[in-house]
N, C-alpha and C positions, 0 to 999 in steps of 0.2 A: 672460797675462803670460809671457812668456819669460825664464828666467834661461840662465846657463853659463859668461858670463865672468866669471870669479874672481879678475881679477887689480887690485892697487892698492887703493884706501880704498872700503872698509871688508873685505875679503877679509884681504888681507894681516895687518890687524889682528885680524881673528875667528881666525884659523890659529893666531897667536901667544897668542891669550884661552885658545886651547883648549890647545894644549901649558901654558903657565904654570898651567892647572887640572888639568892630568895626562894627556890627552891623549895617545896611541901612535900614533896613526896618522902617516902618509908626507902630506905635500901632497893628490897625487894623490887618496890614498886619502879624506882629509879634502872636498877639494873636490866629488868623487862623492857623499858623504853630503851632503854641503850642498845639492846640486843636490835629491838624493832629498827632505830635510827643505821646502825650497822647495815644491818642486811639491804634497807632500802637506799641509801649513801653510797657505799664504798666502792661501786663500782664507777660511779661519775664523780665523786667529791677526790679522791684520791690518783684511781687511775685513769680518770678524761672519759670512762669508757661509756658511752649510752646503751649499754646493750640491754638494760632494765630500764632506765630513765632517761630521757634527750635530752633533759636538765637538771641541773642545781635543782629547782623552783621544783618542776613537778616531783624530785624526788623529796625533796622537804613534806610538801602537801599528800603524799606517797604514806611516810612515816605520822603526820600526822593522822589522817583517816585510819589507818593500821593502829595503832596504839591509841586513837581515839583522844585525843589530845589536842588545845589549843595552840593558836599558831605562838603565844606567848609563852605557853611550856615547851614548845619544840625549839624556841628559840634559847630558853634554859639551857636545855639538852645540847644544845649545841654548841652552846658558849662555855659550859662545864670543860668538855673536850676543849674546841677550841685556845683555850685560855692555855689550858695544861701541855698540848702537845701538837697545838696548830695543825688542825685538818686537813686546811685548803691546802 
């Protein structure tokens, strides 16, 4: 799966989930963590699949290290989605 393009529905909307939940980060900045949360997620959050992660948890702590980010900004990031388009 290729992600990257972040612009329009549902992007637009996750950026603004995440500022209205507290949120600092810049666009940019935001969209770069989404790309990182993507790649390290979607194969266990969405399709069950471990083939990168065994879990939920270590692919969380995955995208954190990768994007170098707190576990309170990863949980941002997750709730921005979440909120908008229910991941799990």
């Amino acid at each position: 799966m290729s992600f990257g393009d972040f612009e329009g529905y549902p992007y637009d909307d996750y950026f603004k989930e995440y500022k209205k939940l507290g949120g600092k980060k810049n666009r940019k900045e935001y969209d770069d963590i989404l790309l990182i949360f993507y790649e390290e997620t979607h194969e266990i959050f969405i399709d069950g699949n471990p083939i990168k992660h065994e879990s939920r948890t270590k692919a969380g702590y995955a995208v954190i290290k990768e994007a170098k980010i707190t576990v309170e900004e990863y949980n941002l990031i997750f709730e921005s989605v979440n909120n908008i388009t229910s991941y799990t």
